[in-house]
Steps between C-alpha positions, in 0.01 A plus 500: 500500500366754758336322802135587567353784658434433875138449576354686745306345806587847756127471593429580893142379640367777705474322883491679809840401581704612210593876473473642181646852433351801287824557327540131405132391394336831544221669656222307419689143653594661757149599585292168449760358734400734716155429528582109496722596833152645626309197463300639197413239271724616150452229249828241430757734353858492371743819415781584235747692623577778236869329430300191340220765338803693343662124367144426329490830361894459359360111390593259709242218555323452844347177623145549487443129587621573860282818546224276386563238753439760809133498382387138378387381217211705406544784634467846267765780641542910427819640479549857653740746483713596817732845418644597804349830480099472476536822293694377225202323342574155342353264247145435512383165728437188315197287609387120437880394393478118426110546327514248229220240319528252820453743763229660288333161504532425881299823546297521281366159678563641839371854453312529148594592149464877570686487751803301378453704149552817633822433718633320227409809249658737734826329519544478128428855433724625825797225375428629117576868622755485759686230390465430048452887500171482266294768441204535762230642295484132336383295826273808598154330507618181448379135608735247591501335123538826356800647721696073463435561135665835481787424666573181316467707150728840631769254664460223247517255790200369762488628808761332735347247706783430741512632807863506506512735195258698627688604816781515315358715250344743737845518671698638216274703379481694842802515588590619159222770485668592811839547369370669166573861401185682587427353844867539597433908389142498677615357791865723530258793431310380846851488697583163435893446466678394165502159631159409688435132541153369459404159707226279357246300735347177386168434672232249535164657320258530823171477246212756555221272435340200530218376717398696825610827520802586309647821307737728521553825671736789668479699828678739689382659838551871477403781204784533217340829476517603848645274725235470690431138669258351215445145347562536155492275193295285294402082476375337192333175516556225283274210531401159336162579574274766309778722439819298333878621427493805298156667607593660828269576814681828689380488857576732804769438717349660805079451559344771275104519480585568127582110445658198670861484649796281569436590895113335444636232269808341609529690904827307604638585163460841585624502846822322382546750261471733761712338683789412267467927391575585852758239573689685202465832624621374787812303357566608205471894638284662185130468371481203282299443195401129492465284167255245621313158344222315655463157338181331650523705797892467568690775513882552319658843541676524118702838642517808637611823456575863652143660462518743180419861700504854413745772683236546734421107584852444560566778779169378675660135488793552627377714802267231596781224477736693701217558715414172545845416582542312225786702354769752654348889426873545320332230279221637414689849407694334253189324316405843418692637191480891577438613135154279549335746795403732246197283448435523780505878579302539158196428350564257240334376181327184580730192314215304436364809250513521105748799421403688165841714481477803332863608540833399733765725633750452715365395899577822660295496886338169569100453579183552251222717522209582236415843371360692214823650274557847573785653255551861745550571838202678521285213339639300789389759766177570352443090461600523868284770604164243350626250697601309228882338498716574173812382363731783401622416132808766395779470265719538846413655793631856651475630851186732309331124517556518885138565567359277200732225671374520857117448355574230253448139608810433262735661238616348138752695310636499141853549644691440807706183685505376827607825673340756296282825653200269446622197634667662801198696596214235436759229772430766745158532465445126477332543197555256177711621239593344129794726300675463190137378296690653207266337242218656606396833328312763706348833370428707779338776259271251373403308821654150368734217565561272245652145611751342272238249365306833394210498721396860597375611843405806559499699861289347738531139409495264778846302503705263778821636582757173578810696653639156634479361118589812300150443327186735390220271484167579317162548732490444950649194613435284777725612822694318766515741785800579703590299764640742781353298818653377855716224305670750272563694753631212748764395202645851500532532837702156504666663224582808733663258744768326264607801297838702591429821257217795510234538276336840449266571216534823277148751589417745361201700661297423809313241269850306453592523874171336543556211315888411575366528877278211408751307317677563900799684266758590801470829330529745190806447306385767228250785553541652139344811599405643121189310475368664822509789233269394254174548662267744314527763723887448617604459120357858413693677730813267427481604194468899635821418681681417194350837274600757833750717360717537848589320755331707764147438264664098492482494866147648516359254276649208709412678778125413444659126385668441869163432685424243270820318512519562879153314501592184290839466662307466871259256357750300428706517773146433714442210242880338584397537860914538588638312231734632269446748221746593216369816283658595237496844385367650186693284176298574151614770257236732584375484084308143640290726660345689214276403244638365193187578246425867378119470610687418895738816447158689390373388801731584709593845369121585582586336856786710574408804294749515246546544164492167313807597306687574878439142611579307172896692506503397875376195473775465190756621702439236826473172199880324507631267193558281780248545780708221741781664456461898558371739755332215728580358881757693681568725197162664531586549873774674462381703236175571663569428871176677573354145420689291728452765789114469462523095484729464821261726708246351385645171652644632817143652570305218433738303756478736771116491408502144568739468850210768576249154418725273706702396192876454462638584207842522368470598141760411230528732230676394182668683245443372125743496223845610729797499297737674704594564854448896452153406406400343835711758691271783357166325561556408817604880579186562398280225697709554799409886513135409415502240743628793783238735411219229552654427845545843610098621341310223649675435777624113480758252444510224247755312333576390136710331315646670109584243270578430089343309257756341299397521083809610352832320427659751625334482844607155573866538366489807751330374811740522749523918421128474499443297820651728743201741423242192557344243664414319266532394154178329304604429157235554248564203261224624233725823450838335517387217278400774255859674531705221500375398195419788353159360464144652511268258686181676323676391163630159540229355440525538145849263457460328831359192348780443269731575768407212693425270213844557385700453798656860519297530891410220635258675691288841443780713744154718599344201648813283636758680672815448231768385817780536247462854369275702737564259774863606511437811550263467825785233660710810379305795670439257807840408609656892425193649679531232819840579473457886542268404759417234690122562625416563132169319402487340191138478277347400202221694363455462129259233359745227561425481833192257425714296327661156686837459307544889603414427854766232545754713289388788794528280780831343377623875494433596850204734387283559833162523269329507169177704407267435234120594380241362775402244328797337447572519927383128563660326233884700588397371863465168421786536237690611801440198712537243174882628473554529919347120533692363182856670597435406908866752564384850564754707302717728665484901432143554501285630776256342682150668397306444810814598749747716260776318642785352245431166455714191593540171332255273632270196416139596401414142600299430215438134437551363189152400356420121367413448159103459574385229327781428298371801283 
């Protein structure tokens, strides 16, 4: 015969003395013992460990009998889950275990029958759920007769009057639920590993009424919302008087002339609430939530937990505790998870709202804003012009949309991923941005969008933007607005301190400087200097630049282009005050910059006084089957040097115009799409002449630096050739992500779904650096162009550059910075620190990006932080 299963008795009574661990009886044990260490009075309690939760679950029989015995007699107990991971979730609590005819009968004597009816009624229909698995919808409305009766007649049994059986019972059946296909998939889709552990707590029922005052409440001492220092929460009374069990009497925590309060009603209640919240804060190192009962004016603390807060809350929080002293700043850096500050730096849809979703997309640039629909660029501008804020709706977005982009308060495409024109370009301008809605339907012609549940809205409809969801949401929504204040702004510059790599932001026009210098960007990474081009007047004679017939009519046109670019270039300089500035020089085909409709080639046949017939074969000529791969970057340079000439006087003038201001500048000019070394050996002929002619005409010295951006295979594989000729390389990730794959980002939208889904990327390669494929080749092009020479920098420009895992894959590879759109600066700061704290040995290779030197090993002296809270 087989021997018996053991029964269990691993039960450990939580005392102050004992020390239970998170990983052994999870977080929730680990925090009442906590608070019982703090002299806060926790109700008798004893804890699982997940070892004996996991043996229930597999069937093994516990002793309930000796769990009973910590309690007495007639006591009534809940059991509570305990993961070791509050974010796993867990089976719901269980109250009023041990409820049965003879306890009913004690209180219905001691309390009244309404009383004693409805606790009894409550634990049948929360053991009929949780426990026999019965349908709900039967007990709903039910009296206590009516919900004993049910479950006798669906279980064909009475309800179990033994306490014993009860526990029991509620044991299995939550540590089974636990174990059970769907919550092992919810919780592994939350983080949790294959094999989380889930601790149950047995505790004495602290009852919420009875005479005096009595009830039960919640509070927490600063905004979830804000962060701001706030009491917060709720208390019901419960009371044998007027008001019995079941009819509850919400009062005030704090006095309110609305109504009376728990500070007027029970004042020493309140102050040791008070008390026992800062104690926490103190000792356990976080802003507690506390799970209170007052039973005839005595207080038991049931739990707490970490205070449920937005992005916004939680930076405030952990400024203020590291302020306080309470935790290390290097702490309070790592609380933050850097994907979060973008709710901060955005306005946000309030949580708390309804949502009426008219269609979803892919979450392209994070924030939300509210805006009639405008379906053209020049709907947008004229919405503008009324003062009224629009949301750009196009199939996908072209740099003709520059203008309609710029006034929109957000943009929603048809098309597009993560990295397309629109996405790209609404990141920069901080402006919300949803691609990829490909079930929507919109007809310019007709002035209409039609949603995929076939609503229609026509042209200035008022609609909600949610760039942070991926959502279009019908009507104006209430708005959280952003939180950029001192706090923010104290966290990045702690941020500043522990990071070991450079973050510059990618800026476009004087606007763009503006911003990254707010976002304290070290400098500009990327000055894509096309879209200085596509202002109304500065596209028109562009586009006269690309009809002259010459070069001698070329470098006319441009000549009347130069004071314009001279002008931009010094505002930003003046805007960096000093700080580094990396322009690139003209990259487009030069097709982008002509109209793509036959009423805009009417137009602008009449604006340049040509036959319509002249400017549709030109404009034919300039279109490519492949515009990324034809006459763009250094191509058009060479071709049409007249270009680059204008562009580098441009910048050499605007920096002697600003040393003539008192400002330094050392400009670094960058030459897109380099293949070859001949390719930088011409250009910088070129710049180096232009450069000699500014010095000799206006009579000064300056200094720049001539560098590539790296977008080809080809350029990495060859970067020692091509590093002689520069001093620096700044790999353009978007390009080379589009190359080595042989990928267009505008188009991947329409597979990338099933890509992922399916396994064949684990990630979208236009939003996470791919480290195997791309990644290769920048370790590649790093180590043969440090090789060729020794003071080469080493950058990241492309959109990755926001992105954490492509930060420490940067860092890792002796890269001296990374550069992304503005709004995207703090979170690669704090990113920056995250890795620096977490790794605590500054990697060799890199330089320095306060001093330039060539770093050393050494200790960044981070500490590591304490579990707060056992949380």
């Amino acid at each position: 015969m087989n021997a018996p299963a053991a029964i269990l008795t691993d039960i450990a009574p939580l005392t102050p003395t004992e020390t239970l661990a998170g990983a052994t009886h999870g977080w929730r044990a680990k925090c009442l013992q906590r608070l019982i260490r703090l002299d806060i009075p926790v109700p008798p309690t004893v804890a699982l460990p997940m070892t004996t939760v996991r043996a229930i679950a597999q069937g093994q029989p516990v002793d309930c009998r000796a769990v009973l015995m910590r309690f007495g007699d007639a006591a009534l107990v809940s059991v509570r889950p305990s993961p070791e991971n509050p974010d796993w979730g867990g089976p719901a609590t269980v109250l009023n275990v041990g409820m049965n005819s003879q306890r009913h009968a004690e209180l219905t004597r001691t309390h009244g029958a309404q009383a004693a009816d409805t606790m009894y009624r409550r634990f049948v229909q929360s053991y009929a759920i949780h426990v026999a698995r019965l349908d709900p919808d039967m007990f709903d409305g039910a009296d206590l007769a009516t919900a004993l009766r049910a479950y006798r007649e669906e279980t064909d049994e009475p309800f179990p009057e033994d306490p014993q059986r009860q526990l029991t019972d509620v044991l299995r059946s939550m540590a089974r639920a636990w174990e059970g296909t769907s919550a092992r998939l919810l919780r592994q889709a939350k983080g949790a590993p294959e094999g989380a552990g889930l601790g149950l707590l047995v505790q004495e029922m602290a009852q919420g009424f009875g005479p005096g005052l009595s009830g039960t409440g919640m509070i927490q001492f600063v905004s979830g919302t804000s962060g701001e220092p706030q009491i917060v929460g709720r208390f019901r009374g419960q009371t044998q008087g007027p008001v019995a069990l079941g009819e509850e009497a919400a009062i005030f925590l704090t006095r309110d002339p609305r109504g009376p309060s728990l500070e007027d009603r029970a004042p020493k209640v309140f102050a040791d609430l008070i008390r026992h919240g800062a104690r926490c804060r103190e000792r356990l190192r976080e802003e507690m939530q506390i799970e209170f009962t007052i039973e005839d004016g005595r207080l038991s603390v049931l739990d707490a937990i970490k205070v449920d807060r937005t992005a916004r809350a939680a930076v405030r929080i952990a400024v203020a505790l590291a302020d306080d002293g309470i935790i290390p700043r290097e702490e309070a850096l790592l609380r933050i998870e850097p994907r979060a500050l973008s709710e901060v730096l955005h306005p946000q849809v309030d949580p708390h709202a309804a949502r009426d979703v008219l269609v979803r997309g892919i979450a392209a640039s994070p924030g939300a804003a509210t805006g009639r629909l405008a379906f053209t660029a020049i709907a947008a501008q004229t919405f503008a012009a009324r003062g009224e804020p629009s949301i750009l709706v196009r199939r996908e977005t072209s740099p003709e949309d520059i203008r309609g982009m710029h006034s929109a308060a957000g943009v929603l495409t048809e098309r597009g991923g993560v990295t397309s024109h629109a996405a790209v370009i609404a990141r920069g301008l901080g402006v919300p941005c949803v691609v990829g809605a490909g079930d929507m339907r919109l007809d310019v012609r007709e002035g209409a969008m039609t949603t995929p549940s076939g609503r229609v809205l026509r042209e200035g409809d008022v609609v909600t933007l949610d760039g942070s969801a991926g959502e279009a949401l019908a009507g104006a929504m209430p708005m959280l607005a952003p939180a950029l204040d001192e706090t923010f702004r104290t966290l990045l510059h702690w941020s500043d301190a522990a990071r070991d790599i450079g973050v510059r932001a990618n800026a476009d026009t004087p606007a763009d400087a503006e911003i990254a210098r707010k976002f304290d960007a070290q400098g500009i990474g990327l000055c894509r200097t096309e879209h200085m081009f596509f202002d109304e007047d500065r596209l028109t004679v562009m586009r006269e630049m690309i009809f002259a017939d010459t070069p001698a009519d070329r470098a006319a046109v441009l000549a009347r282009l130069l004071p314009m670019q001279r002008a931009d270039f010094r505002r930003v300089f003046q805007i960096m005050a000093g700080r580094p500035v990396c322009i690139r020089l003209l990259d487009p085909p030069l097709h982008e910059f002509l109209p793509h409709t036959r009423e805009g080639l009417r137009a602008l046949a009449e604006a340049l006084d040509r036959p319509l017939s002249e400017v549709t074969r030109r404009a034919e000529a300039l279109s490519e089957f492949n515009p990324m791969l034809g006459m763009r970057g250094v191509r058009l340079g060479i071709v049409w040097p007249e270009i680059y000439e204008m562009q580098a006087r441009a910048i050499f003038e605007a920096t002697l115009d600003c040393a003539a201001d008192g400002v330094t500048v050392v400009p670094e000019i960058m030459i897109p799409l380099v293949s070859t070394r001949r390719e930088v050996e011409l250009v910088r002929t070129k710049i180096d002449a232009v450069a000699a002619l500014v010095r000799t005409t206006r009579g000064g010295e300056f200094a720049y630096r001539l560098g590539v951006m790296v977008e080809t295979p080809r350029a990495a594989l060859r970067a020692s050739d091509i590093a002689v000729n520069a001093a620096f390389l700044s790999f353009g990730t978007n390009d080379l992500t589009q190359m080595t794959y042989g990928l267009s980002r505008d188009d991947a939208g329409r597979f990338m779904g099933p890509y992922l889904q399916s396994g064949v990327f684990t990630e979208d390669p236009f939003h996470v650096l791919d480290v195997d494929g791309v990644g290769e080749l920048l370790l590649i092009g790093a180590e043969r162009g440090r090789a060729a020479r020794k003071d080469l920098t080493l950058a990241l420009c492309g959109e990755h550059g926001g992105d954490p895992e492509s930060i420490d894959f940067c860092r890792k590879a002796g890269f001296d910075y990374v550069s992304c759109s503005p709004f995207r600066v703090p979170m690669a700061r704090l990113a920056a620190a995250h890795l620096a704290l977490r790794e605590r040995v500054t990697p060799v290779g890199a330089r320095d990006w306060q001093t330039g030197e060539l770093r050393r090993p050494a200790h960044v002296g981070a500490p590591n932080p304490a579990d707060p809270a056992g949380v």
